[in-house]
C-alpha positions as CSV (number, residue, x, y, z in Angstrom):
1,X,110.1,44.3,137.8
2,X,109.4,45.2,134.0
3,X,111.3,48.1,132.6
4,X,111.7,49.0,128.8
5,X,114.2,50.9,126.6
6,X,114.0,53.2,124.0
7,X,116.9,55.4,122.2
8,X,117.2,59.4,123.6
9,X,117.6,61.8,121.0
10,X,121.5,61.7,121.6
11,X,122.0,57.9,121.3
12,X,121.5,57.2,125.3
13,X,119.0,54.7,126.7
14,X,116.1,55.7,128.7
15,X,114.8,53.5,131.3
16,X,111.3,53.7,132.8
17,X,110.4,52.1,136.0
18,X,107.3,49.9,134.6
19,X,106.5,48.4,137.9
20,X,102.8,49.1,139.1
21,X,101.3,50.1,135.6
22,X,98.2,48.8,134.6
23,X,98.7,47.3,130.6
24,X,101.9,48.4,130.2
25,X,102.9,46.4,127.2
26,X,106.2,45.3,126.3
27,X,106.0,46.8,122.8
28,X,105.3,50.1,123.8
29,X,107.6,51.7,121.2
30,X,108.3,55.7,122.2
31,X,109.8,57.9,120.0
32,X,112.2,60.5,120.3
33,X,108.8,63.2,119.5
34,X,107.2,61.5,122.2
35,X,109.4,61.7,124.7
36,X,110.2,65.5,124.1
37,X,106.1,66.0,124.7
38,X,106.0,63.8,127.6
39,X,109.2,64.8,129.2
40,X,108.0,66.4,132.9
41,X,104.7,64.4,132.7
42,X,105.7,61.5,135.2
43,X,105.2,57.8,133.6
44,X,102.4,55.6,132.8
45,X,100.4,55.2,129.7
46,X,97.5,56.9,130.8
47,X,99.4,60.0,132.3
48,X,101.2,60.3,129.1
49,X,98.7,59.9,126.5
50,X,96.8,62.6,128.7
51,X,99.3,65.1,128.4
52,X,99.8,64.3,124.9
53,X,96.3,65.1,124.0
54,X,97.2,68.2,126.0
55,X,100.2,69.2,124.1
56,X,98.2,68.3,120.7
57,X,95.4,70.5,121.6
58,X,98.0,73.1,122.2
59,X,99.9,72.7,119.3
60,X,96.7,74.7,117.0
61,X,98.1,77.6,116.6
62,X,100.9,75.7,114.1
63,X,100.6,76.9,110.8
64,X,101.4,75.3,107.4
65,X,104.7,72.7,107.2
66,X,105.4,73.3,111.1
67,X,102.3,71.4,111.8
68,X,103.7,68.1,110.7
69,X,105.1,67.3,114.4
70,X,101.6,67.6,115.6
71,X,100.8,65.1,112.8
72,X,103.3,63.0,113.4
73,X,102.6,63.1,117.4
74,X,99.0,62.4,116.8
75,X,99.2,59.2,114.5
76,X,101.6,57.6,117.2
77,X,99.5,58.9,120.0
78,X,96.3,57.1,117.8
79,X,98.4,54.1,117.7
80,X,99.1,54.2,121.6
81,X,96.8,55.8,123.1
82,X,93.0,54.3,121.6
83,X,92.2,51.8,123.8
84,X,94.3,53.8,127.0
85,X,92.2,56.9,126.1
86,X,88.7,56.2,124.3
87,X,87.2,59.0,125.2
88,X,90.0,61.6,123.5
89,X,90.2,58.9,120.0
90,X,87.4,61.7,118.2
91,X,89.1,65.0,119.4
92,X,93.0,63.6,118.0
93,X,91.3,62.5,115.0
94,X,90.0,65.7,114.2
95,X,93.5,67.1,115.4
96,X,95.1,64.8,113.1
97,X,93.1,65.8,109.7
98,X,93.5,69.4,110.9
99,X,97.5,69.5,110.7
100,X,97.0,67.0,107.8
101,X,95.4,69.4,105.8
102,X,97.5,72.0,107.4
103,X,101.2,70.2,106.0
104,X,99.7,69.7,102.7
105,X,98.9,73.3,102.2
106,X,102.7,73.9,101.4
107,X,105.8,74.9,103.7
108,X,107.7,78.4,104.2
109,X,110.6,79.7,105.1
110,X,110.3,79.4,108.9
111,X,109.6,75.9,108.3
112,X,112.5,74.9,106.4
113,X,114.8,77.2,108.7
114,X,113.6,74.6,111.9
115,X,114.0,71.3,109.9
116,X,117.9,72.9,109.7
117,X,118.6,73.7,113.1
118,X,116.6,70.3,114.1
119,X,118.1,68.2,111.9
120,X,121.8,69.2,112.9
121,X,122.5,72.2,111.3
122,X,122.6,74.3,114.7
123,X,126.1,75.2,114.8
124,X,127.5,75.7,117.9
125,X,128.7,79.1,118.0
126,X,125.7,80.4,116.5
127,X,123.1,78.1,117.3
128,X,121.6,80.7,119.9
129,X,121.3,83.3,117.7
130,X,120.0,81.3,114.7
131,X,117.6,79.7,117.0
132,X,116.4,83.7,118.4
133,X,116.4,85.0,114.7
134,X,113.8,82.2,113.9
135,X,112.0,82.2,117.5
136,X,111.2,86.1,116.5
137,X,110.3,85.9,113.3
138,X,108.4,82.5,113.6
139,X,107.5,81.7,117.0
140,X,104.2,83.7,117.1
141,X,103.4,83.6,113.7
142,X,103.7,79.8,112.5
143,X,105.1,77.7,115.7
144,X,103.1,76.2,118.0
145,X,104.2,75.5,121.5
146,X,105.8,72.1,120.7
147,X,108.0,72.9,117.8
148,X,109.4,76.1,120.3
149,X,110.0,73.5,123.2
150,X,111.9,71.5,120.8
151,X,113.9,74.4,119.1
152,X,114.6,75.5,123.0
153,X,116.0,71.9,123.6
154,X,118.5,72.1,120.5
155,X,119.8,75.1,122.2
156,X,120.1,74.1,125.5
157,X,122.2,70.9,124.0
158,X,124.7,73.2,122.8
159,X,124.7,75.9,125.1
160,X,124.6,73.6,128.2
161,X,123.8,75.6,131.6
162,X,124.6,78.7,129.9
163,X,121.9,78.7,127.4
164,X,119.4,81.8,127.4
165,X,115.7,81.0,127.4
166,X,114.6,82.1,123.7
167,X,112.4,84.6,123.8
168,X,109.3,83.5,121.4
169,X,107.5,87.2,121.3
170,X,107.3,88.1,117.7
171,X,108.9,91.4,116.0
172,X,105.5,92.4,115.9
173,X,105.0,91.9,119.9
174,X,108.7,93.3,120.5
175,X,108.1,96.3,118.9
176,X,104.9,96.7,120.8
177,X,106.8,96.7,124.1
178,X,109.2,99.0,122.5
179,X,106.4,101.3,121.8
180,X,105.1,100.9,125.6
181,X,108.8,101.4,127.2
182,X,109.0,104.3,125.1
183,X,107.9,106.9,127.6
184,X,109.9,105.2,130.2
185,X,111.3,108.1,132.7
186,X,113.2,106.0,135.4
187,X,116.7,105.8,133.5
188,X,117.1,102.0,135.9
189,X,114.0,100.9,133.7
190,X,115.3,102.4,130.3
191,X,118.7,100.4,131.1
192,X,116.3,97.3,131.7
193,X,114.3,97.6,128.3
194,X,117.7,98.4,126.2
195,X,117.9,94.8,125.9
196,X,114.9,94.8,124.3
197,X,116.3,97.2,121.7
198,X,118.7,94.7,121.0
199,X,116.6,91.8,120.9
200,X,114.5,93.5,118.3
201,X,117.2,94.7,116.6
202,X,119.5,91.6,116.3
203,X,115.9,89.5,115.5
204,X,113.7,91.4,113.3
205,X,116.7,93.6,111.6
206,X,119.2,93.9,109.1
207,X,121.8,96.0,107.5
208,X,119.8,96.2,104.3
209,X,116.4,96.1,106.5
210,X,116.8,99.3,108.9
211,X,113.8,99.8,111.2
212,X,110.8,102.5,110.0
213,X,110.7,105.9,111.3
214,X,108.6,105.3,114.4
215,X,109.6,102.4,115.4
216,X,113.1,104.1,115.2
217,X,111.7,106.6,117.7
218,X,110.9,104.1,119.6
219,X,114.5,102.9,119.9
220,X,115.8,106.4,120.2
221,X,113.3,107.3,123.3
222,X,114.3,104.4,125.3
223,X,118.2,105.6,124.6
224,X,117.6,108.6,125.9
225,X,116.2,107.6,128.9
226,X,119.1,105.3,129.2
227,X,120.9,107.7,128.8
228,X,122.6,106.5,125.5
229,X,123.3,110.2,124.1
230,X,125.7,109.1,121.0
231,X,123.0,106.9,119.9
232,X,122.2,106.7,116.1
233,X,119.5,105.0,114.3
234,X,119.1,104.5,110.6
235,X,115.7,104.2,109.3
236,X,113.7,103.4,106.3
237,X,112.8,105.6,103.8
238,X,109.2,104.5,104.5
239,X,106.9,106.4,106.4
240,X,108.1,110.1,105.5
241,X,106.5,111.2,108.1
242,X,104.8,110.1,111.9
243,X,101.8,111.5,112.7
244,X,99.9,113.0,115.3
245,X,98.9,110.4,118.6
246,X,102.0,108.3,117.7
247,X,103.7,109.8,120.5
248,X,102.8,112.3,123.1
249,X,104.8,115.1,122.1
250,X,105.2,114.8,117.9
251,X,106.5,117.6,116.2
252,X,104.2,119.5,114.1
253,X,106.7,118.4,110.6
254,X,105.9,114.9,111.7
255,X,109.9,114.3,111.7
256,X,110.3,113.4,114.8
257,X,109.3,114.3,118.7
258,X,110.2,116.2,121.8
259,X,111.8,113.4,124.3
260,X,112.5,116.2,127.8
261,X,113.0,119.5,129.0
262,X,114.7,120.6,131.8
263,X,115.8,116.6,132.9
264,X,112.0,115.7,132.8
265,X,110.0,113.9,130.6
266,X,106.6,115.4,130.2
267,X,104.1,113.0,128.1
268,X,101.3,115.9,127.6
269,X,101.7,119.3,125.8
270,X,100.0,121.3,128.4
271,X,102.9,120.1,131.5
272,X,105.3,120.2,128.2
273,X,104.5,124.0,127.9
274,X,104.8,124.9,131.1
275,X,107.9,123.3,132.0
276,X,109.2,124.5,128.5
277,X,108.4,128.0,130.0
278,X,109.4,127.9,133.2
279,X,113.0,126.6,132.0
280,X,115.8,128.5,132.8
281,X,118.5,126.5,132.9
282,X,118.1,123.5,130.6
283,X,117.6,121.8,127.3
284,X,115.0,121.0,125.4
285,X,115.5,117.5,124.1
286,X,114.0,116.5,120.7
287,X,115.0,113.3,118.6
288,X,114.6,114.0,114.8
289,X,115.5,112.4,111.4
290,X,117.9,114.0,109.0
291,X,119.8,113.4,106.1
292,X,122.8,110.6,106.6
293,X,125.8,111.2,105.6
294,X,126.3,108.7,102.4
295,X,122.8,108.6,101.7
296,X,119.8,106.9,103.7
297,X,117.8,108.8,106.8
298,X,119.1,109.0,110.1
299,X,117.5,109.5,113.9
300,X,119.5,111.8,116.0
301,X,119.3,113.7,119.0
302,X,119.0,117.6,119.8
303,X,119.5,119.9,122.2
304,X,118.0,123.6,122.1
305,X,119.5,125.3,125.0
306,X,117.1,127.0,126.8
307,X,116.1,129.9,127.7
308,X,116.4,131.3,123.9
309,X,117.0,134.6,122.9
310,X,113.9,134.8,120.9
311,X,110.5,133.1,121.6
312,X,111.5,129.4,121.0
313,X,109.4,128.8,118.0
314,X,110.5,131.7,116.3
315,X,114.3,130.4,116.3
316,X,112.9,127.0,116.0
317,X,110.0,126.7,114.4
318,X,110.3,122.9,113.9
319,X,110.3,121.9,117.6
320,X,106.4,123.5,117.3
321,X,104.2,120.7,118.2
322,X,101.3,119.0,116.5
323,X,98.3,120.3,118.7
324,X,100.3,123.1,120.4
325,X,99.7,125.8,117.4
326,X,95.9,124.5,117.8
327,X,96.2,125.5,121.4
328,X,97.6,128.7,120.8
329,X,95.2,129.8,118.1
330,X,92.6,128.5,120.5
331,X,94.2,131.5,123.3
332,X,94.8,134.2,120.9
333,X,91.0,133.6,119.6
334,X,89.7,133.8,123.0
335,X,92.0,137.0,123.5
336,X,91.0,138.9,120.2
337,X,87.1,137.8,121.5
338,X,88.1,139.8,124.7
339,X,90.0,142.5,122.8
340,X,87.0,143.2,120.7
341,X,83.8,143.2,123.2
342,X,86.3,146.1,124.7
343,X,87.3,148.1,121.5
344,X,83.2,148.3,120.3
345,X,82.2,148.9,123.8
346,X,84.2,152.2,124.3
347,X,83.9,156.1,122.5
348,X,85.4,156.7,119.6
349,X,88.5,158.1,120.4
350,X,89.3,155.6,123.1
351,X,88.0,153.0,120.5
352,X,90.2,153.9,117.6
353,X,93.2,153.4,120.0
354,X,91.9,150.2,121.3
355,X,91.4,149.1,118.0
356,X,94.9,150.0,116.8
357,X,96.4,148.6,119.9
358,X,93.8,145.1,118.4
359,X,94.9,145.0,115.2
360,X,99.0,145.5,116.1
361,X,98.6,142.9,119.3
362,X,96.6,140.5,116.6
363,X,97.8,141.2,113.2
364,X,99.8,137.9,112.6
365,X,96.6,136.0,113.8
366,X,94.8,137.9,111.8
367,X,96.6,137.3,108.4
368,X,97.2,133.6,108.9
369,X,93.8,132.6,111.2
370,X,90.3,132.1,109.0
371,X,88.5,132.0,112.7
372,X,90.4,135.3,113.6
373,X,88.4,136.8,110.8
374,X,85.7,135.5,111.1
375,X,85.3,136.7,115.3
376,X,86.7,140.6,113.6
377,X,84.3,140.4,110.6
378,X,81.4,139.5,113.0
379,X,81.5,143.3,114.4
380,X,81.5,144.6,110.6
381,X,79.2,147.5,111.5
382,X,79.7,147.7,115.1
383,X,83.2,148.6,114.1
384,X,82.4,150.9,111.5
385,X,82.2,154.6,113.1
386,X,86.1,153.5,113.9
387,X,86.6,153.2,110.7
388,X,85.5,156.2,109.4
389,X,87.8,157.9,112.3
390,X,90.9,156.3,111.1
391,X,89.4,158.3,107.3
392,X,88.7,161.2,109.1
393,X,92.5,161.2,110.8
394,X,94.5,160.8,107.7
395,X,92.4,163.4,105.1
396,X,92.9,166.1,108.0
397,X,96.7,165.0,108.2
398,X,97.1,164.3,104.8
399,X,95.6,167.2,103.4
400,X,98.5,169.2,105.3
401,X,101.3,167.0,104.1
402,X,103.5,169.7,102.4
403,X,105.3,167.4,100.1
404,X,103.9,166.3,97.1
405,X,105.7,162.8,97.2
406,X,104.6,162.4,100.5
407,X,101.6,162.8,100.2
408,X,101.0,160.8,97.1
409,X,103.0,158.0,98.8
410,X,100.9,158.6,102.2
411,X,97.3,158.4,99.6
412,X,98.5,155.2,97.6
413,X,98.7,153.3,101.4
414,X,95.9,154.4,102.6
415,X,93.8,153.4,99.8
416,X,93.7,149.8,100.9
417,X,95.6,150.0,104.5
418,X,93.8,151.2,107.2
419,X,96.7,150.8,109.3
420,X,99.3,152.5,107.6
421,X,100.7,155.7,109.1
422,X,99.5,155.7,112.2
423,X,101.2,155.6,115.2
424,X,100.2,154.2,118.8
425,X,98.1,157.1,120.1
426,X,96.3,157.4,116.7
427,X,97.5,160.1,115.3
428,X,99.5,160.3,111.5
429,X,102.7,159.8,111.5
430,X,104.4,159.6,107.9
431,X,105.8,156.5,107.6
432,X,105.2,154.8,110.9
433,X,105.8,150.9,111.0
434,X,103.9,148.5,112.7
435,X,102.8,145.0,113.2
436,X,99.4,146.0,111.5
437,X,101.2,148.2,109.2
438,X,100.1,145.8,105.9
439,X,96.8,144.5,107.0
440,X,94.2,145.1,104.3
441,X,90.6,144.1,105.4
442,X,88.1,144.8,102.6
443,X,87.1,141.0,102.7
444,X,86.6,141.0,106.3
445,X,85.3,144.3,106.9
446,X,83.1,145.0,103.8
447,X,80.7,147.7,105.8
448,X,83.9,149.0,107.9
449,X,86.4,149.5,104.8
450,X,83.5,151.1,102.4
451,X,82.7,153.6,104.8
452,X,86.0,154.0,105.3
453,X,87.1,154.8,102.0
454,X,84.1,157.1,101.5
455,X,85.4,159.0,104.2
456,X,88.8,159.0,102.6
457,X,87.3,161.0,99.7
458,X,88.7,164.4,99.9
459,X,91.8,163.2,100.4
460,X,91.5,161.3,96.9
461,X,90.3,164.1,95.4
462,X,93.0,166.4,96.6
463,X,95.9,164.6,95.7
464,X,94.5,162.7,92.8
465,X,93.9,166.4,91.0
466,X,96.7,167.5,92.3
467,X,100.4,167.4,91.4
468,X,101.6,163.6,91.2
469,X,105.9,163.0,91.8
470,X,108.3,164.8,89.4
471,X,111.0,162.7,87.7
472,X,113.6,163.9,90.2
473,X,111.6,162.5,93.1
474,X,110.6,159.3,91.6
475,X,114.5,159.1,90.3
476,X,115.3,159.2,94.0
477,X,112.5,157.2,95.2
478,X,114.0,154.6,93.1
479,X,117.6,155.3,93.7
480,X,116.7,154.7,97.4
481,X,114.5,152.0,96.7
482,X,116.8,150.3,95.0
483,X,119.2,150.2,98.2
484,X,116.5,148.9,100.4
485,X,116.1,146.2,97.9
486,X,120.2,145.5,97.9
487,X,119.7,145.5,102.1
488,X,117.0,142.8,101.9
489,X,118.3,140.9,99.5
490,X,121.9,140.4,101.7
491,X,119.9,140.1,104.9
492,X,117.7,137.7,103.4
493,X,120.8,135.4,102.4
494,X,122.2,136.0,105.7
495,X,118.6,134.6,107.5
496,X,118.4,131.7,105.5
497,X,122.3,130.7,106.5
498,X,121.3,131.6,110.1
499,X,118.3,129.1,109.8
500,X,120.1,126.6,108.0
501,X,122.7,126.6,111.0
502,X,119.5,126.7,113.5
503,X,118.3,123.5,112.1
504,X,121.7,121.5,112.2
505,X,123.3,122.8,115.6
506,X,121.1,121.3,117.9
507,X,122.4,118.0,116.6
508,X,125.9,118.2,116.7
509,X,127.2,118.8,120.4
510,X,130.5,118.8,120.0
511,X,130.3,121.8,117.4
512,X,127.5,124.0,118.7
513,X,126.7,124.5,122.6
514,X,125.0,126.6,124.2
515,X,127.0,129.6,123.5
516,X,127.1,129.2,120.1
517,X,123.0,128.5,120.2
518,X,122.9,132.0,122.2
519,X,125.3,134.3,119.5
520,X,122.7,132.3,116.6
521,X,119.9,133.4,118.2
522,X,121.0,137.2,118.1
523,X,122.4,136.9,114.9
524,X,119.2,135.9,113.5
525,X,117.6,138.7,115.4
526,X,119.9,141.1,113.9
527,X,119.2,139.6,110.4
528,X,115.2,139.6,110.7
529,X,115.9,143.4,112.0
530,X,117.8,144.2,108.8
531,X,114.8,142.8,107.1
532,X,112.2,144.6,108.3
533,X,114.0,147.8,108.0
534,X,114.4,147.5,104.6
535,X,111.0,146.5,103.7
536,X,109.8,150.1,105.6
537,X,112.2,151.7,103.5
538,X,111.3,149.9,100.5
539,X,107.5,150.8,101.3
540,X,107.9,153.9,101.3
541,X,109.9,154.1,98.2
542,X,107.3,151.9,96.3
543,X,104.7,154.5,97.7
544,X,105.8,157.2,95.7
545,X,106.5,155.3,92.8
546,X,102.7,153.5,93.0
547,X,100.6,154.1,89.9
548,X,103.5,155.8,87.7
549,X,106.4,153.6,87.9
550,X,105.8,149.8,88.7
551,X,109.7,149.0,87.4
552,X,111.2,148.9,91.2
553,X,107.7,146.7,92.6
554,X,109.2,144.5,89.8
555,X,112.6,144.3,91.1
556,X,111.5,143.8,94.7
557,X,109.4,140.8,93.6
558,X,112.4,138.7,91.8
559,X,114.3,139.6,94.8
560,X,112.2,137.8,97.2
561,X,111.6,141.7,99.1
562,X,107.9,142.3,99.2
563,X,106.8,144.0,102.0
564,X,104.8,142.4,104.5
């Protein structure tokens, strides 16, 4: 029997079994590279120098100073292997002047981090780690399959049975499968992928080097469904903003996205609505990014206790989602469409009230919607005998308006608001408020609004010639005025500290649940009330002051109280 010796990487002798092997030479020198690529192969020199043409031809993917194993392995396979393996002498050449040319083209940081923890500088109580850190980061990008098997090995030698199995997926692969476990709803599987989380976060993070805002999200959604409510993530000032089709349910300020409602985890708008609505017992669960304390941006989660006092989106206009104001729009368009083949189809009188009933249902539409305008201004002349109805009402009410600053405050509206002063069954009513109460439609209704002012006419004429306001009633047009603007200005402030607690109570639990969401809700209510009243009030006041006195218009302005 013929056996041979050569020095394991720890200082032990190998011995091989020779016996039976066809030219197996004495001075078949292996080094410790070679028997890390052969190890598993079984013996002989054949059977080895095939899977070392194997592991070479593997071993492409190495890039820049990592290559020089596979240089190294392929001179001393050259030197072995020529005359054992003719037929593979052309391929490993071509290997060989490929990771040549590769090593020469300069080295990196991954590959100066390997020759340390090769070369002994593994320590033992954080060789794992070390050894994951640079698996991460390098693995995929620069490492081919032999320099990992190797890193692998230094791990196992001080880790022993207990060593993990480094995980070679790169940052850029981890946060891939973050972004696939994000809509996980099972909370067994969101337990499963939270190691994940902190595999990418121990690998591809740092304190100085928080993750960006989506892939934050990411992190966040798969909390959630672990059920990890206390979790917080810091984020990167860098992207501002996610966008629409990073996740299925983004929020419409691109801060952040809806995560459940009612303990279910809908990934399209359309089941997200209707679970939303059907809700009546529940939160809505959203994760968003904020302001951290000390500086920096923060993900946290919220809850909106549902059902709200007001329409959701009115309290919370934030939680509004990217496509679902598109969706709306696209339902209101289709219902002003409907509204309007109705109004134009009926008599006049029925058709001024159906047009009233339009405009009040659809006003907010209307003001904000350039396809809303486009559907009403498309029945221009179809619309214009109503028109010249809504004239018709207000001169014959008008004209028997006994006071003089009521009148003149009733003319200086209708000038330019169709709407103004009407109430639900069409008739005048001095100082009636409604939705429609400010819409002006000149623009959209060129044909409409000219015969309508034409028809206005003796109305003009009357008051126009006629006595305008004496001091004493614009003095107490502006003494009341005045108040309204006082009213709007407090219940403005006392909105915009409603909102501002709106925004932050869904994110802090402990300080705001759902009772406390509840009495918000009604305060704001109350507040937006207040509001409205005193821009009616203040309308009317700047009525009678219109084309003598501009002084309170002024003072609204600066006061933020313009009517709407």
């Amino acid at each position: 029997m013929v056996g041979w010796s050569v020095a394991a990487c720890g200082g032990a002798s190998a011995t091989v079994d020779t016996s039976g092997q066809v030219g197996y030479a004495d001075d078949w020198r292996t080094s410790a590279l070679w028997l890390h690529a052969t190890a598993g192969s079984g013996s002989g020199q054949e059977t080895e120098c095939e899977h070392v043409a194997q592991v070479l031809d593997a071993e492409q993917r190495c890039q820049g100073r990592l290559c020089r194993y596979g240089l190294e392995l392929a001179e001393e396979w050259l030197d072995k292997c020529t005359k054992v393996k003719p037929s593979s002498v052309a391929p490993t050449k071509q290997l060989q002047a490929r990771y040549r040319d590769a090593v020469k083209s300069g080295t990196s940081d991954c590959a100066k981090e390997v020759e340390t923890l090769l070369g002994g500088g593994c320590k033992a109580d954080t060789c794992a780690a070390d050894a994951q850190r640079w698996a991460t980061r390098c693995g995929e990008a620069e490492a081919g399959p032999l320099v990992l098997r190797m890193v692998q090995r230094t791990v196992e030698r001080y880790g022993g049975d207990d060593a993990e199995q480094l995980d070679m997926r790169s940052c850029d692969s981890l946060r891939d499968e973050l972004r696939k476990g994000a809509s996980c709803e099972d909370e067994a599987l969101c337990r499963d992928l939270w190691s994940l989380v902190k595999l990418y976060r121990k690998s591809c993070e740092a304190e100085d080097k928080p993750p960006d805002l989506v892939t934050g999200i990411y992190q966040m959604a798969i909390a959630f469904g672990a059920d990890r409510s206390d979790e917080v993530v810091k984020v990167s000032d860098e992207p501002k903003l996610i966008f629409a089709g990073q996740f299925p349910l983004t929020l419409a300020d691109g801060k952040g996205a809806i995560l459940g409602v009612c303990w279910k985890r809908p990934q399209e708008s359309p089941s997200y609505q209707k679970l939303r609505d059907e809700c009546q017992s529940g939160t809505l669960d959203v994760v968003r990014v904020r302001s951290a304390e000390g500086g920096g941006r923060e993900l946290r989660f919220g809850k909106v206790t549902l059902p709200t006092v007001l329409s959701l989106t009115t309290l919370y206009p934030w939680v509004r989602l990217v496509d679902e104001q598109v969706q709306e729009d696209d339902r209101s368009l289709a219902a002003l469409r409907d509204d309007l083949a109705a109004t134009v189809g009926a008599s006049t009188a029925e058709g001024v009230r159906k047009l009233l009933a339009l405009v009040n249902t659809h006003a907010r539409f209307l003001g904000r919607s350039i396809d809303a305008r486009e559907a009403l201004g498309a029945q221009d002349a179809a619309l214009t005998p109503l028109f010249e109805q809504l004239a018709t009402i207000k001169v014959n009410g008008g004209l028997r308006v006994p006071s003089i600053p009521n009148r003149w405050s009733l003319l200086q509206r209708a000038k330019t608001r169709p709407f103004a002063d009407l109430g639900d069954d069409a008739s005048l009513q001095l100082g009636a408020f409604s939705a429609a109460h400010s819409l002006t439609l000149a623009k959209t209704l060129p044909k409409a609004m000219a015969a309508y002012r034409k028809r206005l006419g003796p109305l003009v004429v009357m008051v126009e010639r006629g006595l305008k306001p004496s001091a004493a009633d614009l003095r107490v047009a502006k003494q009341f005025g005045r108040k309204q603007v006082e009213a709007c200005d407090a219940a403005l402030d006392q909105l915009v500290e409603i909102e501002g607690e709106l925004l932050s109570c869904p994110f802090d639990a402990n300080r705001c649940g759902a009772e406390q969401q509840h009495a918000l809700g009604e305060r704001w209510g109350q507040a937006r009330d207040a509001v409205d009243k005193a821009h009616h009030g203040l309308d009317i006041a700047l009525g009678v002051l219109s084309g003598i006195d501009n002084s309170l218009a002024t003072e609204a302005i600066n006061a933020g109280c313009v009517p709407q």
